[in-house]
Structure formats: C-alpha cells, structure tokens
KEKE-3310 file (N, C-alpha, C; in steps of 0.2 Angstrom, whole numbers, plus 5000, padded with zeros to 4 digits):
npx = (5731:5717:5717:5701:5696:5702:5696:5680:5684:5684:5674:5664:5668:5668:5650:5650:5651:5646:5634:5635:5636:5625:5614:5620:5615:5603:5601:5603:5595:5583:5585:5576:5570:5571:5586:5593:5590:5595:5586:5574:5567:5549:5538:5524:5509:5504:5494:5484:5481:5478:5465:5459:5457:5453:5440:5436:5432:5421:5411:5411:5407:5392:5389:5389:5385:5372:5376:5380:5370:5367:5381:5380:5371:5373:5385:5381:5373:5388:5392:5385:5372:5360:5346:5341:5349:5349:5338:5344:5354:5350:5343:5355:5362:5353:5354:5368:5370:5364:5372:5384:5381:5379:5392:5399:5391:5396:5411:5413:5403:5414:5429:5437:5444:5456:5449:5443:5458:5472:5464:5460:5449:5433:5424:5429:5430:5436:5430:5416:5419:5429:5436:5430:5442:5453:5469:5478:5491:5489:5481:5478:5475:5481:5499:5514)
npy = (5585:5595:5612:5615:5604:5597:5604:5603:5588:5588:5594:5588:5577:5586:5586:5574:5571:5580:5575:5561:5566:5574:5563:5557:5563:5566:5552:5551:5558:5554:5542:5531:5539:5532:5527:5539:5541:5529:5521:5505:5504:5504:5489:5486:5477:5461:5458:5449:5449:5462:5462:5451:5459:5469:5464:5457:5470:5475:5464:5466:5480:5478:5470:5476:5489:5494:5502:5511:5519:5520:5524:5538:5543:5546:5555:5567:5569:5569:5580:5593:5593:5591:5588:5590:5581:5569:5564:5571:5562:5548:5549:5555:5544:5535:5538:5536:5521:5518:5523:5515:5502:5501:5506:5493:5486:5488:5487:5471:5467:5470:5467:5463:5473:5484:5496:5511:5520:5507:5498:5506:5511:5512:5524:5534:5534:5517:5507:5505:5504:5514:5529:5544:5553:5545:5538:5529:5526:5524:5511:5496:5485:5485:5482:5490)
npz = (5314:5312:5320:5321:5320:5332:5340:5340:5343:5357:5360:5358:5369:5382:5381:5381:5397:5402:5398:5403:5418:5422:5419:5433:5442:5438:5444:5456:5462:5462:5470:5484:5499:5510:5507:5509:5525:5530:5536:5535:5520:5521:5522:5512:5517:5510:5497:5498:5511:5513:5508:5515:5526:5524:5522:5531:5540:5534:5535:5549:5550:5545:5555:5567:5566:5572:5585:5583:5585:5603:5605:5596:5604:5616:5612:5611:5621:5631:5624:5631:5628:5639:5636:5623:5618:5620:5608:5598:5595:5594:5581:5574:5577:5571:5559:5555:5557:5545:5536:5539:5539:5523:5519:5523:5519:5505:5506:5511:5498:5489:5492:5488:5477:5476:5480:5493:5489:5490:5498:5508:5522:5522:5529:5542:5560:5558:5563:5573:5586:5586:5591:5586:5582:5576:5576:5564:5567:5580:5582:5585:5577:5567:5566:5567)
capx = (5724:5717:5714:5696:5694:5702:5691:5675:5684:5686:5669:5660:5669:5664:5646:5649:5654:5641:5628:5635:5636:5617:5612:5622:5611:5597:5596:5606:5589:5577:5586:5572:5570:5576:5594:5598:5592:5598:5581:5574:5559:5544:5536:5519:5506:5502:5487:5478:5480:5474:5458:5456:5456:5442:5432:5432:5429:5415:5407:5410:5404:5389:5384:5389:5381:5368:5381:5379:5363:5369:5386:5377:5367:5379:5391:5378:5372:5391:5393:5382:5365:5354:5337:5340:5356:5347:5332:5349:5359:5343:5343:5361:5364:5351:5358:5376:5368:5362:5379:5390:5378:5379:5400:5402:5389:5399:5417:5408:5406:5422:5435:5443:5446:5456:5446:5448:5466:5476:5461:5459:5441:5426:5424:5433:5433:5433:5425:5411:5420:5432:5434:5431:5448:5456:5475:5481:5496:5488:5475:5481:5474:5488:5505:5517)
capy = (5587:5605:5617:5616:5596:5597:5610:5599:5584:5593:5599:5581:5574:5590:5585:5568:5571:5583:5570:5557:5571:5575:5558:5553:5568:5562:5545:5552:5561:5548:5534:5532:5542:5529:5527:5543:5540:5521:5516:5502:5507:5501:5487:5484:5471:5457:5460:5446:5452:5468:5461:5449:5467:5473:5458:5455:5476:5476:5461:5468:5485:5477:5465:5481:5495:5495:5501:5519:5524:5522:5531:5544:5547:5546:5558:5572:5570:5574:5588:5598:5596:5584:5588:5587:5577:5559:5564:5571:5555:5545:5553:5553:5535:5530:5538:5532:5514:5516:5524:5511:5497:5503:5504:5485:5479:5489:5483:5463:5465:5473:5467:5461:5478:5492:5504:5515:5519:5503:5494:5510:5510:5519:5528:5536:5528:5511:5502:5507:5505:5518:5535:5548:5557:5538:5539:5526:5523:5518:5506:5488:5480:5484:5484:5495)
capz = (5315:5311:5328:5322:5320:5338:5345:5339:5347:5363:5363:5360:5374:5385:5380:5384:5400:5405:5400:5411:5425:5420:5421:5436:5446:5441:5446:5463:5466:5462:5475:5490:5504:5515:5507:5513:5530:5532:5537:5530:5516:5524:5517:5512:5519:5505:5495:5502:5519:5512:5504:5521:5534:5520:5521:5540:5542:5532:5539:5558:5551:5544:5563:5574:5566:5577:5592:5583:5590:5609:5603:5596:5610:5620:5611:5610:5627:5633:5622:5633:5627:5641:5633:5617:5615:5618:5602:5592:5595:5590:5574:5570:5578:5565:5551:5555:5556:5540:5532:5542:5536:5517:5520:5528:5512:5498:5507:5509:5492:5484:5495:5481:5473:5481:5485:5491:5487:5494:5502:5516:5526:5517:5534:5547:5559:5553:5567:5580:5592:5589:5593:5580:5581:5578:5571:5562:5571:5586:5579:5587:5571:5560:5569:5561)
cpx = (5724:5714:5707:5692:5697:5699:5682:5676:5683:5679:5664:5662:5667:5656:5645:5648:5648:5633:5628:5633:5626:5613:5612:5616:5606:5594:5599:5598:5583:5578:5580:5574:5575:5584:5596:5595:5595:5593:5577:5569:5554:5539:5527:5515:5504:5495:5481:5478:5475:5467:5455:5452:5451:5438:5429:5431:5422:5410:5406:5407:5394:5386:5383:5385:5376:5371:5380:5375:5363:5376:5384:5375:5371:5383:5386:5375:5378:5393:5390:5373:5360:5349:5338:5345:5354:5342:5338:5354:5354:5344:5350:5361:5358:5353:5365:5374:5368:5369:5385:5389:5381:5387:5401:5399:5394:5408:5416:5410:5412:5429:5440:5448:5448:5456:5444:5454:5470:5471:5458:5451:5439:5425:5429:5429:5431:5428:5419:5413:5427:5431:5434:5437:5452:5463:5476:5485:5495:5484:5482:5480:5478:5496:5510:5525)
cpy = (5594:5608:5615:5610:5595:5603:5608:5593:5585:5592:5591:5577:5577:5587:5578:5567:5573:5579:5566:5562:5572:5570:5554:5558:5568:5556:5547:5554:5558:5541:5534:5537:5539:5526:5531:5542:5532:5518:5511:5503:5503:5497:5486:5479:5469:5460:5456:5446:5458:5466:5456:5454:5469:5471:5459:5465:5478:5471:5463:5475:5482:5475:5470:5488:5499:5500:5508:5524:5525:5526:5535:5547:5551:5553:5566:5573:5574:5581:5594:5598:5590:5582:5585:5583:5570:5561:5566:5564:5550:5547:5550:5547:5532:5529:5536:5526:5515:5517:5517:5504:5496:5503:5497:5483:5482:5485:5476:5463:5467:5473:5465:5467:5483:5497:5505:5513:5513:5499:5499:5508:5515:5524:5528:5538:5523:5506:5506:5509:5510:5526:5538:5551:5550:5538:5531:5520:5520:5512:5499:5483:5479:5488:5485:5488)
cpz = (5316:5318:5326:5323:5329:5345:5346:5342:5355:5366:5363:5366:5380:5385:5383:5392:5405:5405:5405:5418:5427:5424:5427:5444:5447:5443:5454:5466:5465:5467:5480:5494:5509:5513:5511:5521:5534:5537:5532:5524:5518:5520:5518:5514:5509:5502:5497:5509:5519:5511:5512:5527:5529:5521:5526:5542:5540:5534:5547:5557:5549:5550:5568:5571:5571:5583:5589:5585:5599:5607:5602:5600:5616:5619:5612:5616:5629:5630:5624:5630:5632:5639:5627:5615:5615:5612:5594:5592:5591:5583:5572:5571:5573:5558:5549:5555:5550:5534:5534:5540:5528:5516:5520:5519:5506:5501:5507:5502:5486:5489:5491:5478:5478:5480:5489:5489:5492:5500:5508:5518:5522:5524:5540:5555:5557:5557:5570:5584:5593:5589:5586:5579:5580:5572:5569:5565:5579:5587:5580:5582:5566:5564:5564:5560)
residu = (UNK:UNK:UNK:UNK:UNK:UNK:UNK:UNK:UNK:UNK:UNK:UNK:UNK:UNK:UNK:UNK:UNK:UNK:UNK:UNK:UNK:UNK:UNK:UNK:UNK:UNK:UNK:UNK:UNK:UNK:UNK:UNK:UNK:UNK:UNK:UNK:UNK:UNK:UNK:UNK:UNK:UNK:UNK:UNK:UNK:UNK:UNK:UNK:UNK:UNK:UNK:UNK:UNK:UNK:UNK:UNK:UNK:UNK:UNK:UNK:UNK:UNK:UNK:UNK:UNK:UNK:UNK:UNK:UNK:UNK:UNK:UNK:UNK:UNK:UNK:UNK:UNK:UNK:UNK:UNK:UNK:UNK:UNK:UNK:UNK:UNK:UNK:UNK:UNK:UNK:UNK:UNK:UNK:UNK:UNK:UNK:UNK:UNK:UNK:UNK:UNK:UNK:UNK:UNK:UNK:UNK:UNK:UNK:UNK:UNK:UNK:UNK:UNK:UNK:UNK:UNK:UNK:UNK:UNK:UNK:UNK:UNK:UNK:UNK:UNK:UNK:UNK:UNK:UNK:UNK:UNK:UNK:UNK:UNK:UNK:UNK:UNK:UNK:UNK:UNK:UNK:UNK:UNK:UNK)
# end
C-alpha cells in the first residue's frame, strides 16, 4: 500500500470517528432535562381529563358570573375609593359578568379542542372565586 492510499485510509476513519463523536454530542444534549437531574419527567393529565376541567370550568364560569359584580365592588371599594368605588365596581362587575359569561359559553362549546394551548383557562383567574394574583401551583383543583 502507497503512503498516499494510506494517508486517505487514515483520514476516512478519522472522519468516521469524528461523525460518531458528532453524533454521540448531539443526542447527549437532547436527553431530557430530567435525566440529568434524576427526577422523574412530569407527566401529563390525559386529554380527556383535560377536556372534562374545560367543560366543568366553563359551565361554573357561565352559573357564577354574576359573583363579579359584588367582587368588583368590593375590590374598588378596598382600594381606597369609598364614594366612588361601589359605581366603579358596578360597572366593572358587569363588564366582567359579561367577559366571564362569553369565556364559560366559548370553553362549553370547544372543550373538545385545546385551546388555548393545552386546554389552559381563557381567563386569569379561572374561577370567580379566586383571587386575581392566583398561581397555578396553589390551585387545589389540579394537584401537582
């Protein structure tokens, strides 16, 4: 074998070598997140769980809407305005009845479909009854 024919073999095997290497780097940096920490990857609710908690949210948003116009008033009262805080809660408390009404009938009718992304609530928050600043993770409706 001529020094050149083994300087071309040489060099395909380098080549081979460096693709495996290539290849083995990037499947290393595509494993999940939780390989590397040895937790286990969090699994999803079924989808017709998902599409149930759509159902029953928009039918509850649709029966309790009402409950907005005393929040309302309420919430603009303690913000500091006594006078005008019950006439501004009236007002939003109706307009939020009408948004939270118009949410329950669109999730009613498309609970089937997820949307939002992954079934979420068309409003934040998703009930009446909870508070505006309302995380996720503390909502008793969906234990982690």
């Amino acid at each position: 074998m001529s020094l050149i024919q083994r300087r071309i073999q040489e060099n395909a095997v380098m080549s081979r070598a460096m693709a495996w290497a290539v290849m083995l780097l990037a499947l290393s940096a595509w494993t999940p997140v939780s390989a590397h920490t040895g937790l286990p990857a969090p699994v999803p609710p079924p989808v017709p769980e998902l599409m149930g908690q759509k159902f029953l949210r928009g039918a509850a948003n649709v029966t309790t809407a009402w409950a907005e116009i005393p929040k309302q008033i309420y919430a603009r009262t303690a913000d500091g305005h006594p006078i005008l805080g019950p006439l501004w809660g009236l007002f939003d408390g109706i307009g939020m009845t009408f948004v939270r009404v118009s949410a329950g009938v669109f999730e009613l009718g498309s609970f089937f479909v997820p949307l939002p992304r992954d079934y979420e609530p068309l409003l934040q928050p998703a009930y009446v009854w909870q508070t505006e600043l309302h995380d996720r993770a503390d909502d008793h409706d969906h234990p982690q």
